[in-house]
DRENPA-832503 format. One record per residue: residue in three letters; x, y, z of N, C-alpha, C in turn. Coordinates in steps of 0.05 Angstrom, whole numbers, padded with zeros to 5 digits, always signed. Example, Ala and Ser with C-alpha at 12.3 -4.5 7.8 and 13.67 -1.06 7.14 Angstrom:
ALA+00264-00114+00156+00246-00090+00156+00264-00066+00156
SER+00257-00045+00142+00273-00021+00143+00258+00001+00157
END
This chain:
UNK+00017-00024+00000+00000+00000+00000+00017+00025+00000
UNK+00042+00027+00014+00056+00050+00021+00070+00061-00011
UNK+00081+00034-00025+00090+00049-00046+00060+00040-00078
UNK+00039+00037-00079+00026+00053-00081+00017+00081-00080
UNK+00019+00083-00052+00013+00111-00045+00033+00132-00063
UNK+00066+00122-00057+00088+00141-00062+00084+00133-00096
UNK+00074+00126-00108+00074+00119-00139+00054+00148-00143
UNK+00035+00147-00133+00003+00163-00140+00018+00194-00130
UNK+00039+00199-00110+00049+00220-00114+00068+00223-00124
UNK+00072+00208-00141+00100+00215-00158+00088+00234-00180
UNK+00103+00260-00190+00101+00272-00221+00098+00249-00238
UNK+00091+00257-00264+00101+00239-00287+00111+00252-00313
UNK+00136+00238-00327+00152+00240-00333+00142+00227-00368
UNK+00145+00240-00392+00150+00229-00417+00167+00251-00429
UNK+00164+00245-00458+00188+00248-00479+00159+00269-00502
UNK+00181+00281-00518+00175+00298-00546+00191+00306-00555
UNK+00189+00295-00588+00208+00294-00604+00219+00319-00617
UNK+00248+00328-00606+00252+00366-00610+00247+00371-00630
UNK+00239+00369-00659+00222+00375-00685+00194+00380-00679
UNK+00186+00364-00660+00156+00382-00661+00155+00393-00633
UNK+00180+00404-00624+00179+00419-00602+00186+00451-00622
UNK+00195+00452-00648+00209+00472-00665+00186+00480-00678
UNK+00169+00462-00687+00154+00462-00709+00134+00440-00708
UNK+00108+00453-00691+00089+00428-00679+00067+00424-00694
UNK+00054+00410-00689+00024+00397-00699+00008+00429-00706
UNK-00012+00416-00718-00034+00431-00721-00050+00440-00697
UNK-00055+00470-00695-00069+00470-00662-00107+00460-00662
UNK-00115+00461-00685-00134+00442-00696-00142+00434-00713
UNK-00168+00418-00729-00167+00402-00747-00174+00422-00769
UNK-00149+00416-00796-00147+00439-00808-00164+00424-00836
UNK-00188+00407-00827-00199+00390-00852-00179+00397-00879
UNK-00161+00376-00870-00141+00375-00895-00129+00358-00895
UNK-00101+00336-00913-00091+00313-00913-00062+00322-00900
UNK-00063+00358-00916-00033+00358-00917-00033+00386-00895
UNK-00002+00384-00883-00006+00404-00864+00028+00425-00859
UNK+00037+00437-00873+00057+00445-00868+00060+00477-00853
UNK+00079+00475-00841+00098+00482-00815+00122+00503-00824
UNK+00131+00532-00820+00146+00547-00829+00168+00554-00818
UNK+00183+00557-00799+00197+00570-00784+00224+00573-00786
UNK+00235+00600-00787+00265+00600-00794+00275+00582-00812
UNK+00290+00581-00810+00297+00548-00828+00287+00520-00836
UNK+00274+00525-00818+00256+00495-00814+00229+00485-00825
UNK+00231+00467-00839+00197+00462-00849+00199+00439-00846
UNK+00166+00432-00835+00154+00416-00819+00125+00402-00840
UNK+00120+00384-00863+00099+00369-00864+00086+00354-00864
UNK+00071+00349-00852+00057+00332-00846+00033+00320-00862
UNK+00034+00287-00876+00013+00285-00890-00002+00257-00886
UNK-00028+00259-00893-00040+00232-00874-00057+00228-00899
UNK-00066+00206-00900-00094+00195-00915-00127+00204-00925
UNK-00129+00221-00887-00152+00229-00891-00152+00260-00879
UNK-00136+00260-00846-00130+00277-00836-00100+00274-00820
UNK-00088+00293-00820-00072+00298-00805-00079+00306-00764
UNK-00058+00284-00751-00053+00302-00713-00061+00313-00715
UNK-00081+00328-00700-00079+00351-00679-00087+00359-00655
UNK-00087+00392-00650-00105+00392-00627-00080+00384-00598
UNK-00107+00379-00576-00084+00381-00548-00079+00346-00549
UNK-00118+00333-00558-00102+00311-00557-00090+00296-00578
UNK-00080+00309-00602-00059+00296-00615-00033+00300-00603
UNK-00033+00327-00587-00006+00321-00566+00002+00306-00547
UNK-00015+00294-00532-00009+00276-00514-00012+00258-00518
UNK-00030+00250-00544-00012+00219-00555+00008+00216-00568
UNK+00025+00237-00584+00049+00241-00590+00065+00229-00571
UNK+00062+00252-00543+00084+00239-00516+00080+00213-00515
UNK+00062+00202-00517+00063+00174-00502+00071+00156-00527
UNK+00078+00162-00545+00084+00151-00572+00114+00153-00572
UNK+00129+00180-00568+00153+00181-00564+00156+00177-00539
UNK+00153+00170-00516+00158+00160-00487+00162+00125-00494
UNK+00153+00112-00515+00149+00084-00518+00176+00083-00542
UNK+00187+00098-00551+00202+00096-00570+00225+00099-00556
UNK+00225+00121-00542+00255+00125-00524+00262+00104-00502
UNK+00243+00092-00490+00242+00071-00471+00251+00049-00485
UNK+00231+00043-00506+00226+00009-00510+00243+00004-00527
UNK+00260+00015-00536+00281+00012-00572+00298-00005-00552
UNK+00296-00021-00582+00321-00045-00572+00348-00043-00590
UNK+00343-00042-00613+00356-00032-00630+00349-00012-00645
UNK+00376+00004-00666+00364+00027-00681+00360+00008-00703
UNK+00356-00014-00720+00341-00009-00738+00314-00036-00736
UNK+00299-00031-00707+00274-00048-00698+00255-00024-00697
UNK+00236-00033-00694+00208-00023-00686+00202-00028-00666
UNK+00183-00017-00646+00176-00019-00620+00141-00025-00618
UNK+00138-00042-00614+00109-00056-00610+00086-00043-00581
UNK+00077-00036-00580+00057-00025-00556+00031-00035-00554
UNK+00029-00047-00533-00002-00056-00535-00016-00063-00511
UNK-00041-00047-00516-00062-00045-00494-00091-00066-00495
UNK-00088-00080-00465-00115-00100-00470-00131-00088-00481
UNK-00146-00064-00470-00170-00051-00465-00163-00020-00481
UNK-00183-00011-00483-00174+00015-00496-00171+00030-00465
UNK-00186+00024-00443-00183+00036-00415-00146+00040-00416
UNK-00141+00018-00419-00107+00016-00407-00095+00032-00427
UNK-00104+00040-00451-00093+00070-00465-00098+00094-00456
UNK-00128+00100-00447-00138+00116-00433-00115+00131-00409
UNK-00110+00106-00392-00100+00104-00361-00077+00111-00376
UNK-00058+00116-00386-00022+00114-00395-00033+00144-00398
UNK-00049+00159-00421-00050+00173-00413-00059+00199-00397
UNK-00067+00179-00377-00088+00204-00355-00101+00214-00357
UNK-00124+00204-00380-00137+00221-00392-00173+00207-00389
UNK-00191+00224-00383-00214+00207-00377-00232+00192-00400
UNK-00248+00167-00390-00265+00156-00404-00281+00166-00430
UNK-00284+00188-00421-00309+00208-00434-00292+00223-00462
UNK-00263+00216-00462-00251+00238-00483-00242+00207-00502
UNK-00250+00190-00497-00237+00154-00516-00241+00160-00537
UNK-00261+00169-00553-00268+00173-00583-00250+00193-00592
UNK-00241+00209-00577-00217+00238-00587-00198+00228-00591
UNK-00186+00209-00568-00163+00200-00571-00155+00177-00599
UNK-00180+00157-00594-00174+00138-00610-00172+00157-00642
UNK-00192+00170-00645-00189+00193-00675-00149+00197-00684
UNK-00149+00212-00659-00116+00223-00667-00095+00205-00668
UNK-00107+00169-00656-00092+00147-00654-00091+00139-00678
UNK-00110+00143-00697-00123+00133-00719-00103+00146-00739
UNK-00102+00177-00730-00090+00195-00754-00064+00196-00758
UNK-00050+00187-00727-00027+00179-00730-00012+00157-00748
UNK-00030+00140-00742-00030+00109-00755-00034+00112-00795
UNK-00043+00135-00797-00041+00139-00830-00026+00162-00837
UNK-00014+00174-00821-00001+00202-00829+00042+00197-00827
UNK+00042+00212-00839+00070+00213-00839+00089+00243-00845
UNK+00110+00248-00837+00118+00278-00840+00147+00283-00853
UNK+00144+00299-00861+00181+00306-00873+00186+00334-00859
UNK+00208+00323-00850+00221+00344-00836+00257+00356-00846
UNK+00246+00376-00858+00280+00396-00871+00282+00407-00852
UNK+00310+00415-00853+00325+00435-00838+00343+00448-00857
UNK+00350+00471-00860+00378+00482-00865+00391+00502-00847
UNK+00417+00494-00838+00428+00499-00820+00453+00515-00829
UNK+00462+00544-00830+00489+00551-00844+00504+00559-00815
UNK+00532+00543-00826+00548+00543-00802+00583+00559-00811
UNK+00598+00566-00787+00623+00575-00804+00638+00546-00805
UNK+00655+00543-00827+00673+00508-00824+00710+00525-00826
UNK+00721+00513-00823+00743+00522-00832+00752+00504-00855
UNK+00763+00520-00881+00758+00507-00899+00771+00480-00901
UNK+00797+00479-00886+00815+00445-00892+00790+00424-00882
UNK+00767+00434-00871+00745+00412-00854+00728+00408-00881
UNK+00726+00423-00896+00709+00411-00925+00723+00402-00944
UNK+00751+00420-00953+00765+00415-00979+00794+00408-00973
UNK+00807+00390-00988+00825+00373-00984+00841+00387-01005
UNK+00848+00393-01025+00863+00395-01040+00852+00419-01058
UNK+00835+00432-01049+00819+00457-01064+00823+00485-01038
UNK+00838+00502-01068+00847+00527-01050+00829+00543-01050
UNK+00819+00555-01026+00802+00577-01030+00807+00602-01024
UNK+00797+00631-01033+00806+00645-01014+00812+00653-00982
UNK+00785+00639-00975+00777+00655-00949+00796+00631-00925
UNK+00799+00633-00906+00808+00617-00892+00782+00602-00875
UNK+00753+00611-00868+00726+00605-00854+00708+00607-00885
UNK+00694+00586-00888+00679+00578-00905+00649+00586-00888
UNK+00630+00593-00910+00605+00585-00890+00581+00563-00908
UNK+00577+00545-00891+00572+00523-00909+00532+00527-00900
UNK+00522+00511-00917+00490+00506-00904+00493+00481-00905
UNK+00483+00463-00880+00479+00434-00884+00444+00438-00892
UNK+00438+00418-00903+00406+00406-00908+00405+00383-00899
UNK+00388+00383-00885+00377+00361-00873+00342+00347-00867
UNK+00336+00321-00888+00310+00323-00896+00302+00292-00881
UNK+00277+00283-00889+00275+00253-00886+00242+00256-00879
UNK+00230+00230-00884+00200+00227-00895+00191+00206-00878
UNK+00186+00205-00858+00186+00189-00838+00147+00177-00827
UNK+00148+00148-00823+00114+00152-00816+00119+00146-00785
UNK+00096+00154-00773+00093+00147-00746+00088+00131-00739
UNK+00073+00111-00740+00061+00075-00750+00062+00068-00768
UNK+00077+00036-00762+00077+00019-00783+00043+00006-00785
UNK+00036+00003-00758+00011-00016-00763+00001-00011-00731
UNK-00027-00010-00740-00052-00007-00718-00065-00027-00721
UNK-00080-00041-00701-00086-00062-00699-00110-00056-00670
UNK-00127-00061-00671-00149-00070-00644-00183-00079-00655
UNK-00196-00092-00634-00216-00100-00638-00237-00083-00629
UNK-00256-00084-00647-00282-00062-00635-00300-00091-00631
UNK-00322-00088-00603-00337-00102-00604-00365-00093-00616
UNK-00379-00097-00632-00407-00073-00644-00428-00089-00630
UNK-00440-00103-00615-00458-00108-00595-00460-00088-00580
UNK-00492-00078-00592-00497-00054-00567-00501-00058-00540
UNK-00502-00085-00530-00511-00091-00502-00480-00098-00491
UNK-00459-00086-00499-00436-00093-00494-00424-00064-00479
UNK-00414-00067-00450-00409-00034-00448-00384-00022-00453
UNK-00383+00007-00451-00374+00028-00472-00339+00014-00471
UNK-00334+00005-00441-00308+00006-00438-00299-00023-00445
UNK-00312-00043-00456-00306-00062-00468-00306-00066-00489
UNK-00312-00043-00506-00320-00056-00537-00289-00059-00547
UNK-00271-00037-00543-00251-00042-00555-00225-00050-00541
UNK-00213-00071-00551-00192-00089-00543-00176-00098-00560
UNK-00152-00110-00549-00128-00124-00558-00108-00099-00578
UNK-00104-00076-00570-00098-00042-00579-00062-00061-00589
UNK-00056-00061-00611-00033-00065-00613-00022-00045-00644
UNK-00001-00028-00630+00015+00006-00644+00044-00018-00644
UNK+00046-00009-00673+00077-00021-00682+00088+00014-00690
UNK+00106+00020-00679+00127+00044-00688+00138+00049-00711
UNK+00139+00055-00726+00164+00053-00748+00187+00056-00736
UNK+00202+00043-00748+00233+00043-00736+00249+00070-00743
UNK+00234+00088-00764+00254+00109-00761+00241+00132-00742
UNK+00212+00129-00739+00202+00142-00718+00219+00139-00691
UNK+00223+00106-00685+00234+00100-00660+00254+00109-00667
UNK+00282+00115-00686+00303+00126-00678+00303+00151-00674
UNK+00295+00170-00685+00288+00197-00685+00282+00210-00654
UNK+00256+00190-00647+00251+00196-00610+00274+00188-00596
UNK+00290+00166-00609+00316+00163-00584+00329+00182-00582
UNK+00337+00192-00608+00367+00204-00611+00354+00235-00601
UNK+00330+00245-00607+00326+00272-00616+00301+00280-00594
UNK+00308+00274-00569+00275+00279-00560+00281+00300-00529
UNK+00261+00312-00515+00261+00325-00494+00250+00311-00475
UNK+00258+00310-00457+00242+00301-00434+00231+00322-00416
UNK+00202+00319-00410+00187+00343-00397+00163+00329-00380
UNK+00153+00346-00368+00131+00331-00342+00111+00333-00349
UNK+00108+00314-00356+00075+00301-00355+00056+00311-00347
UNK+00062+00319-00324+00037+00313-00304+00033+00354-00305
UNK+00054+00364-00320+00051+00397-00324+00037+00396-00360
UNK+00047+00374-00373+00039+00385-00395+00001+00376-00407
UNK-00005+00361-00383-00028+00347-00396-00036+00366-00373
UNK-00036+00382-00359-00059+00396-00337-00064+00424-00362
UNK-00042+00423-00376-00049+00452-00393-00072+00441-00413
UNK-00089+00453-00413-00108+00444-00429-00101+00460-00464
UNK-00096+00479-00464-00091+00496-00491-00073+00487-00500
UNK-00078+00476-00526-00048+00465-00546-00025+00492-00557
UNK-00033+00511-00552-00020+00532-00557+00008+00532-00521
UNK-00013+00528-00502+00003+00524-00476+00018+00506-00481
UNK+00008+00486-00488+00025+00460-00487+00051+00462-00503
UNK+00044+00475-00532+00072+00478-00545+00090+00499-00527
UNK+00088+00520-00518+00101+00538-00505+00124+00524-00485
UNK+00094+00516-00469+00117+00497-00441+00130+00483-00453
UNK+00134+00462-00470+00143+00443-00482+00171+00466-00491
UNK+00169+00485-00506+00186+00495-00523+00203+00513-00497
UNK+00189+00526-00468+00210+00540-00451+00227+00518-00437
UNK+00222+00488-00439+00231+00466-00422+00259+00464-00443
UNK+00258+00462-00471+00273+00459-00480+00292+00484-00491
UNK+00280+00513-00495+00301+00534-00496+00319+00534-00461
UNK+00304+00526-00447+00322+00534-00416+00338+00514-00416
UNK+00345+00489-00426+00366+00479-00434+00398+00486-00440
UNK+00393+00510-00462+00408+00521-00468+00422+00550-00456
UNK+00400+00553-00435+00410+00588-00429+00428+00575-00398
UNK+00444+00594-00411+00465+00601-00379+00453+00620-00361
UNK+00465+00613-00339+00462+00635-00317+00475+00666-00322
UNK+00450+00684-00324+00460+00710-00324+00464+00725-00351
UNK+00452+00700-00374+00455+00711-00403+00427+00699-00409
UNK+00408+00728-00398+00385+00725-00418+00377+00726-00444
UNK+00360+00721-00460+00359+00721-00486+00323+00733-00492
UNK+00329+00749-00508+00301+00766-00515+00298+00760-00540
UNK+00267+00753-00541+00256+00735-00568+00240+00762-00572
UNK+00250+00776-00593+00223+00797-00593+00197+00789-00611
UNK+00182+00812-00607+00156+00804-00616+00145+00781-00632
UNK+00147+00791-00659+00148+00790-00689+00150+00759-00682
UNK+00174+00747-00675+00190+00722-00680+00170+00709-00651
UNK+00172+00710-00628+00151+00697-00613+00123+00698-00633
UNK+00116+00710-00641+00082+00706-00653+00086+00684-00678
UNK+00112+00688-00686+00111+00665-00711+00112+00649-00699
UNK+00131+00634-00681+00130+00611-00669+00111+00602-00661
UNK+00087+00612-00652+00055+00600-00640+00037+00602-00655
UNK+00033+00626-00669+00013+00628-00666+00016+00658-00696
UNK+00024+00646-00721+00040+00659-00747+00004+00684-00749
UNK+00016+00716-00758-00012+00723-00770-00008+00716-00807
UNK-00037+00710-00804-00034+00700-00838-00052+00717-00845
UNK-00066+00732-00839-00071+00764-00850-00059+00786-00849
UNK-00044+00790-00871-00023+00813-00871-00035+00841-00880
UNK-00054+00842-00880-00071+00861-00886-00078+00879-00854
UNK-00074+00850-00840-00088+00875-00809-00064+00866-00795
UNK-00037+00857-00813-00024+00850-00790-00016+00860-00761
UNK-00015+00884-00766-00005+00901-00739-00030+00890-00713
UNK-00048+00893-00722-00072+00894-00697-00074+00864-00685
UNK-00066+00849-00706-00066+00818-00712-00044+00809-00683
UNK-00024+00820-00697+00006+00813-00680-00006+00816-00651
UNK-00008+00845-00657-00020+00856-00627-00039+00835-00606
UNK-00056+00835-00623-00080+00803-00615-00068+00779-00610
UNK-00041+00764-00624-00038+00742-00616-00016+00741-00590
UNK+00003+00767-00597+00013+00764-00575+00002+00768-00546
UNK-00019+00775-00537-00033+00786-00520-00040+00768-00510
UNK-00048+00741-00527-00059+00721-00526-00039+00697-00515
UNK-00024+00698-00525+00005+00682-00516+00023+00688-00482
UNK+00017+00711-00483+00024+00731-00456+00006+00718-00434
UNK-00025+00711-00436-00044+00691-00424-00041+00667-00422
UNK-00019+00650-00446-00018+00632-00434+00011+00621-00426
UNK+00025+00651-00416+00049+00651-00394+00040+00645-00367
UNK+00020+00658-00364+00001+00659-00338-00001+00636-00331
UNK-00014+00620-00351-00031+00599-00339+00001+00575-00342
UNK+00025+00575-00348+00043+00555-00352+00047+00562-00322
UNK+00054+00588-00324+00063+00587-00287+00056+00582-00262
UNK+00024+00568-00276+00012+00570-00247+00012+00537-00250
UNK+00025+00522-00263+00044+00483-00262+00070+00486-00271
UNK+00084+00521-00268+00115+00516-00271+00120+00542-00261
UNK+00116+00554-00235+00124+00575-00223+00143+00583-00222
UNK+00162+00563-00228+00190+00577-00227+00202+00587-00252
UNK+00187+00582-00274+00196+00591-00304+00200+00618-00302
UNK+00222+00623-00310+00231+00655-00302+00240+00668-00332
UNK+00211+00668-00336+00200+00695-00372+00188+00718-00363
UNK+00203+00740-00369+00183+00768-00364+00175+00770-00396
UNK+00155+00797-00395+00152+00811-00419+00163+00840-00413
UNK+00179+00835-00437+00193+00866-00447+00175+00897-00440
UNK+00196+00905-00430+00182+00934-00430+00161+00941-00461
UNK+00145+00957-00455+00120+00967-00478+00119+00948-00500
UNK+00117+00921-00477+00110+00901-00499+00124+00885-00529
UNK+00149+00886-00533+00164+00892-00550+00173+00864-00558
UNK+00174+00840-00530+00184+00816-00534+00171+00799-00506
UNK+00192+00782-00507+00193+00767-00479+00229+00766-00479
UNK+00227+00762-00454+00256+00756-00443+00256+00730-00423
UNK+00285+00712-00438+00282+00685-00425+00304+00681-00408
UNK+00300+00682-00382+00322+00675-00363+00324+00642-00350
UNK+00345+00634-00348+00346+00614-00340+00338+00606-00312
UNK+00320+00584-00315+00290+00574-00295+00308+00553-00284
UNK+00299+00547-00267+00314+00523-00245+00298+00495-00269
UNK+00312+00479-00270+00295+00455-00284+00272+00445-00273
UNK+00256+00434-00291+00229+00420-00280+00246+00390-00270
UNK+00257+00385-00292+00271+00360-00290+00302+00348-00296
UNK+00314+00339-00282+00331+00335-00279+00337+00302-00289
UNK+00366+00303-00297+00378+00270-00294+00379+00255-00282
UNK+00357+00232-00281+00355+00210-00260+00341+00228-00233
UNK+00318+00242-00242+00306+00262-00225+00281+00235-00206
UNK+00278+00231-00189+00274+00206-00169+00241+00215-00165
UNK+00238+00255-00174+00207+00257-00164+00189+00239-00185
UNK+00197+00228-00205+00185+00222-00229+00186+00189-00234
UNK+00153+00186-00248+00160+00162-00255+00152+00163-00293
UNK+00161+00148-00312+00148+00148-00332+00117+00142-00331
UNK+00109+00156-00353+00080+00152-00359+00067+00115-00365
UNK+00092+00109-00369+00095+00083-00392+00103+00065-00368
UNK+00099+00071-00341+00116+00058-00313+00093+00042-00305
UNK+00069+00036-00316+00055+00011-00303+00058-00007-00322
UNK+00078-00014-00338+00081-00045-00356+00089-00057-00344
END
């Protein structure tokens, strides 16, 4: 009973894959197959059968998708098998109630037919003996762009039973839930993923929140003590929340950032210690480095994926 107890207060702990921490899902259903993603360098698309992820709960089945890939890989070039008796015991992984099964199973569904390509171009300085061997150039620092692309699906194969007897109840009909990974999905979550709390990112109900937290867990990674970094306006509003009326853009910007500023509020009140102001007369945000939510081999935590 006692460690019961200490289980039910433990945080919980999953994974998201830093590409759609850069460049995330759809924040809802954009009745479309295809779904592409802009940012700085980076493009993000996403294409499915019927519909593409989205939404809050295409996010948190993501986590629990990449939480099973980072865990369960045995090797990099296997697939990782997942499977739930009951659709309850999908439900329960992720903390999510009875009443939302048909949402979830939807985005389980979309996953299971969709697939994404993800570019990058990255320009870096090289020094030139690091590219060219026997080719003189002028300069002594080259500046190179790497590209970096790949077409990846999220499921190989979905698999469960629906029972269609109406005298059968709600939480039985569907059984034997078995999610095969693609193997390059599974390498991608190993090599390339964040680890963040659970139990902060599923209380945020707004998928707009959710990307944020998700995205300050992984910029405070990088910031040192005492070297803040100011994201001004313009560039925070693309990242969340792009205006695609350039006609009213000014009032637009105005509106989304205002909007984003609201859901600093509400991250802080399941990550109090995130230490983001907003810029004087509104101009940006400023990101100081936050004490971690989570730490290496952090003991308050258990995985989401911790009752197998």
């Amino acid at each position: 009973m006692k460690k019961e107890l200490e289980k039910k207060d433990k945080l919980s702990l999953s994974y998201l894959p830093s590409a759609f921490i850069t460049a995330s899902l759809p924040l809802r259903d954009i009745k479309s197959n295809v779904f592409t993603r802009k940012y700085n360098n980076i493009s993000m698309v996403i294409t499915g059968s019927s519909k593409v992820p989205y939404g809050s709960y295409g996010r948190l089945v993501l986590s629990l998708l990449t939480t099973h890939a980072v865990v369960d890989r045995k090797s990099e070039n296997g697939t990782v098998e997942i499977y739930f008796d009951r659709e309850k015991d999908f439900l329960n992984e992720l903390q999510a109630p009875a009443s939302r099964a048909e949402k979830f199973r939807e985005q389980l569904q979309a996953f299971s037919t969709s697939s994404f390509l993800y570019q990058a171009k990255i320009t870096k300085d090289f020094n030139k003996k690091e590219i060219f061997e026997d080719v003189e150039t002028k300069d002594s620092k080259l500046k190179v762009s790497l590209y970096n692309s790949g077409n990846i699906p999220f499921i190989k194969n979905l698999q469960y039973m629906s029972v269609e007897n109406e005298d059968v109840n709600a939480d039985k009909k569907r059984r034997n839930f078995k999610i095969i990974l693609s193997a390059d999905f599974v390498n991608l979550c190993y090599e390339h993923s964040v680890p963040i709390n659970y139990s902060t990112y599923s209380s945020i109900k707004n998928a707009t929140g959710k990307d944020m937290y998700a995205w300050f867990v992984y910029r405070n990674n990088f910031l040192k003590d005492n070297e803040p970094i100011f994201i001004p306006k313009e560039k925070f509003v693309e990242q969340f929340m792009p205006v695609k009326n350039m006609e009213n853009y000014a009032v637009m910007l105005n509106t989304n950032f205002q909007y984003l500023k609201e859901r600093i509020s509400e991250i802080k009140q399941y990550y109090p210690e995130l230490n983001v102001v907003v810029a004087k007369e509104g101009a940006g945000i400023i990101l100081f480095k936050s004490p971690n939510q989570i730490t290496e081999s952090d003991k308050r935590y258990i995985l989401i994926t911790g009752g197998k």
